[in-house]
C-alpha positions in Angstrom: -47.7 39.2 -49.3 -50.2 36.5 -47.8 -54.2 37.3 -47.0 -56.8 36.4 -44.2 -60.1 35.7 -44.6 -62.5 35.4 -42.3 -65.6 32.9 -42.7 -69.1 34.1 -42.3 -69.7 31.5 -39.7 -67.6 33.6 -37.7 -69.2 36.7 -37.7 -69.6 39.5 -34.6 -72.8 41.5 -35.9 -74.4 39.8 -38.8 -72.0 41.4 -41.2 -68.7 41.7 -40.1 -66.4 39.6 -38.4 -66.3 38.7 -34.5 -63.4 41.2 -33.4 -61.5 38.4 -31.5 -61.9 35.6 -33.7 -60.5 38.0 -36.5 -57.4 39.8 -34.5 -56.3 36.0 -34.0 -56.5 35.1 -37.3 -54.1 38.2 -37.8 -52.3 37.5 -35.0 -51.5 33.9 -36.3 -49.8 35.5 -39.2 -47.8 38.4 -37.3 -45.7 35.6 -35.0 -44.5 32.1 -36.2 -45.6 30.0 -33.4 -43.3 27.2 -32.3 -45.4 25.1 -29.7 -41.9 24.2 -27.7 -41.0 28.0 -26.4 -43.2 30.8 -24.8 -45.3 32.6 -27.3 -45.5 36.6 -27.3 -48.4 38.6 -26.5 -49.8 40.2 -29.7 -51.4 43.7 -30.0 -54.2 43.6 -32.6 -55.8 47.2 -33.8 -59.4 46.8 -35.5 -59.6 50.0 -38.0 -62.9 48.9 -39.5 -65.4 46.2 -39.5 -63.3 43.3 -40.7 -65.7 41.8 -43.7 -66.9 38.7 -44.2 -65.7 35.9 -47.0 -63.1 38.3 -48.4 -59.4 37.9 -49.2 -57.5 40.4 -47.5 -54.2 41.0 -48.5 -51.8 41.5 -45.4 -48.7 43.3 -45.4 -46.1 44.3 -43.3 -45.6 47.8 -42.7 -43.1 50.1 -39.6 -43.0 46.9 -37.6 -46.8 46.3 -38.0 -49.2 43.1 -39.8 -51.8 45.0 -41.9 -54.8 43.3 -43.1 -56.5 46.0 -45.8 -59.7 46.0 -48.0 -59.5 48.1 -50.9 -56.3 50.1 -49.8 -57.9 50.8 -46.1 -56.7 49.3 -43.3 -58.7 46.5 -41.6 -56.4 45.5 -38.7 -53.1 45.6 -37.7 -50.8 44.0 -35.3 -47.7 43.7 -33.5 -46.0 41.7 -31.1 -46.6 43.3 -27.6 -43.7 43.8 -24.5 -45.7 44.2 -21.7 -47.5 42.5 -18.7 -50.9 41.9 -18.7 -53.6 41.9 -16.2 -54.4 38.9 -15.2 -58.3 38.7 -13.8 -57.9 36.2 -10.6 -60.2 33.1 -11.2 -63.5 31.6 -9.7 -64.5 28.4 -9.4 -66.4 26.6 -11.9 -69.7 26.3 -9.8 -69.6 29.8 -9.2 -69.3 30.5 -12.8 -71.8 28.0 -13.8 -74.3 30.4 -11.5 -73.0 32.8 -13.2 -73.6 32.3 -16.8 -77.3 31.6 -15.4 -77.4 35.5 -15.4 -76.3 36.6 -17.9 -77.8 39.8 -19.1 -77.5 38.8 -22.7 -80.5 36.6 -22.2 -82.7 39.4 -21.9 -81.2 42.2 -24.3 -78.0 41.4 -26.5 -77.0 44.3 -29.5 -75.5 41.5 -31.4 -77.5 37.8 -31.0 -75.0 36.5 -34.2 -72.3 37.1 -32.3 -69.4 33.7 -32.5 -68.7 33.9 -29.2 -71.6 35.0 -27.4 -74.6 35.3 -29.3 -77.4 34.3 -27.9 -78.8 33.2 -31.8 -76.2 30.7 -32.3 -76.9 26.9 -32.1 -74.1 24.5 -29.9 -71.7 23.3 -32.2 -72.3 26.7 -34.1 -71.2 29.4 -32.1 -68.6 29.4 -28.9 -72.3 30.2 -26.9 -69.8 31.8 -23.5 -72.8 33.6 -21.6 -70.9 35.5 -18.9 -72.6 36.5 -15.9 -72.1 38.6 -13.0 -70.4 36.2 -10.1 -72.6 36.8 -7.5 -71.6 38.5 -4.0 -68.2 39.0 -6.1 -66.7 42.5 -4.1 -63.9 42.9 -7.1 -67.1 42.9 -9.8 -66.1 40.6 -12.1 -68.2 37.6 -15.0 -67.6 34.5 -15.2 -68.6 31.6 -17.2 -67.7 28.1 -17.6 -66.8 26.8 -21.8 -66.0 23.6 -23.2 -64.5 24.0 -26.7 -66.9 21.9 -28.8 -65.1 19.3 -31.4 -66.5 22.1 -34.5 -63.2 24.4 -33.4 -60.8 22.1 -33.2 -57.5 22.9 -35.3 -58.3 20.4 -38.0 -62.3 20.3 -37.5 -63.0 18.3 -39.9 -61.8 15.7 -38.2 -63.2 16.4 -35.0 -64.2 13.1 -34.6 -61.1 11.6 -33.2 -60.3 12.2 -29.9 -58.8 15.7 -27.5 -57.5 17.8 -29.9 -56.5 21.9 -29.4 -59.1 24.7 -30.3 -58.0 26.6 -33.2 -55.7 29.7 -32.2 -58.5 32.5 -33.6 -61.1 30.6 -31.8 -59.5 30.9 -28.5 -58.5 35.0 -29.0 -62.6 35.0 -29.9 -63.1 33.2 -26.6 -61.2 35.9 -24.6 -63.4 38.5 -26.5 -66.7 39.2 -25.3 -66.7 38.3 -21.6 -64.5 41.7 -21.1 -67.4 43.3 -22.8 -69.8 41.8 -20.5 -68.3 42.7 -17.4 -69.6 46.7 -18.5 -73.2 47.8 -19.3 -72.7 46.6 -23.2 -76.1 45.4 -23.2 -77.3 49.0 -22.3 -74.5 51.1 -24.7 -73.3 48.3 -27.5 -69.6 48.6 -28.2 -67.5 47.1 -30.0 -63.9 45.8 -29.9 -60.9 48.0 -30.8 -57.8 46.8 -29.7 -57.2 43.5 -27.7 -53.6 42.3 -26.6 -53.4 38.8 -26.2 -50.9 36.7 -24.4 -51.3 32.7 -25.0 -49.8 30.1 -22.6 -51.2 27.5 -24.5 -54.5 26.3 -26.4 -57.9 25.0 -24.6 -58.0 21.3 -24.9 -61.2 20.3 -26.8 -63.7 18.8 -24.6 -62.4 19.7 -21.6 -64.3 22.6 -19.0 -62.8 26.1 -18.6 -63.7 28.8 -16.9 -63.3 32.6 -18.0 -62.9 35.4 -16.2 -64.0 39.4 -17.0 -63.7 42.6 -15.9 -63.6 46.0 -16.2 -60.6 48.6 -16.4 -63.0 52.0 -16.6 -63.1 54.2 -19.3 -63.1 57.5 -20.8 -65.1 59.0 -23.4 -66.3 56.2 -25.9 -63.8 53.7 -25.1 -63.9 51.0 -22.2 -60.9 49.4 -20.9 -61.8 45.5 -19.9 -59.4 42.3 -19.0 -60.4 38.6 -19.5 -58.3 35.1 -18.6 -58.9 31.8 -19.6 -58.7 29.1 -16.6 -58.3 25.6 -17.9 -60.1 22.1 -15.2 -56.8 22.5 -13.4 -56.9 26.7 -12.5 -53.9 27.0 -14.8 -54.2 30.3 -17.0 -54.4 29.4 -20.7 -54.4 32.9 -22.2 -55.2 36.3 -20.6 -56.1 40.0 -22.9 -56.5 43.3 -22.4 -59.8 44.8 -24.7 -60.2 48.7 -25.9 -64.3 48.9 -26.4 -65.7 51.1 -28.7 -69.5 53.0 -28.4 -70.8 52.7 -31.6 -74.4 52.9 -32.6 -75.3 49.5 -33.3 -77.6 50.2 -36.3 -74.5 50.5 -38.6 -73.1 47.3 -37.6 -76.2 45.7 -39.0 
């Protein structure tokens, strides 16, 4: 038995932890990763608010990583056999117009948020403001990120030059803009399940560009996509996102 624990700093509503940053941390345990052959994609299940500055005990159980909290299950995840869609890319300009819209700015249900929030300071949180790409036929957001020195690998030496961002931060990266590319401003949500396939980690410093969109739904879930374009148009990681309508007063 080992256990995750998930720092307040990277928090989703001011409580609980940021749904992507979180399923990477699990994921990270679930696969051994060996930098010279392909990683897998992971599937990541989020049963419950993960809290915040708590040891959680993870298990294995029928093939599955469980993180609990007092005997319930918190997450769970497995190494996932299937393709992912892969949202085609836009250029950076187009996503820097983007992010200039982004309906966040006006009403967000969670301003804490790590990766989005609209309350956190550079250097803080991952601040990715995705927008609608305008005249865009297929419907999709954008926005342009450079991974700040603060989620390097080893941050505390983020002082020396291009190093990776951490593995959680990059799953919290391919969070949110899925959720923005839906009316989550208007009916909050929250993350469920997200599968995950990594081709390799954003280099710090360096401009990205990420790519949302939506899936459709049914009842309270929405299904969303998101890839991670690195300065060259290379894919870095893609996922797949469940949403969740949840009133957003008990995620206070």
């Amino acid at each position: 038995m080992t256990e995750m624990l998930v720092p307040s700093r990277f928090c989703g509503p001011p409580s609980s932890g940021n749904g992507g940053w979180s399923a990477g941390a699990l994921a990270a345990l679930t696969v051994e990763l060996d930098h010279s052959d392909p990683w897998p994609a992971v599937t990541v299940a989020l049963h419950r608010p993960p809290p915040l500055d708590t040891e959680l005990p993870v298990t294995t159980a029928e093939g599955w990583t469980v993180a609990t909290h007092d005997g319930d299950t918190v997450a769970r995840a497995q190494v996932a056999d299937r393709e992912l869609t892969e949202v085609p890319p836009v250029p950076l300009a187009d996503a820097q117009a983007a992010t200039a819209g982004y309906r966040g700015f006006v009403s967000h249900p969670f301003p804490t948020c790590f990766t989005c929030g609209t309350g956190r300071d550079e250097g803080d949180g991952l601040r990715i403001f995705p927008g609608d790409v305008v005249g865009d036929e297929h419907g999709r957001v954008a926005a342009p990120w450079t991974p700040h020195p603060s989620v390097a690998e080893d941050w505390h030496a983020y002082q020396e030059p291009a190093r990776d961002a951490s593995l959680p931060v990059t799953w919290a990266a391919l969070d949110c803009v899925g959720g923005w590319s839906t009316d989550i401003q208007e009916r909050a949500m929250v993350l469920g399940t997200i599968t995950l396939r990594l081709d390799s980690l954003p280099r710090i410093g360096e401009e990205h560009v990420l790519v949302g969109a939506s899936l459709g739904g049914e009842g309270r879930k929405t299904y969303t996509a998101a890839t991670l374009y690195d300065s060259a148009g290379t894919v870095v990681a893609t996922a797949e996102h469940v949403w969740i309508t949840v009133d957003p007063t008990t995620f206070g």
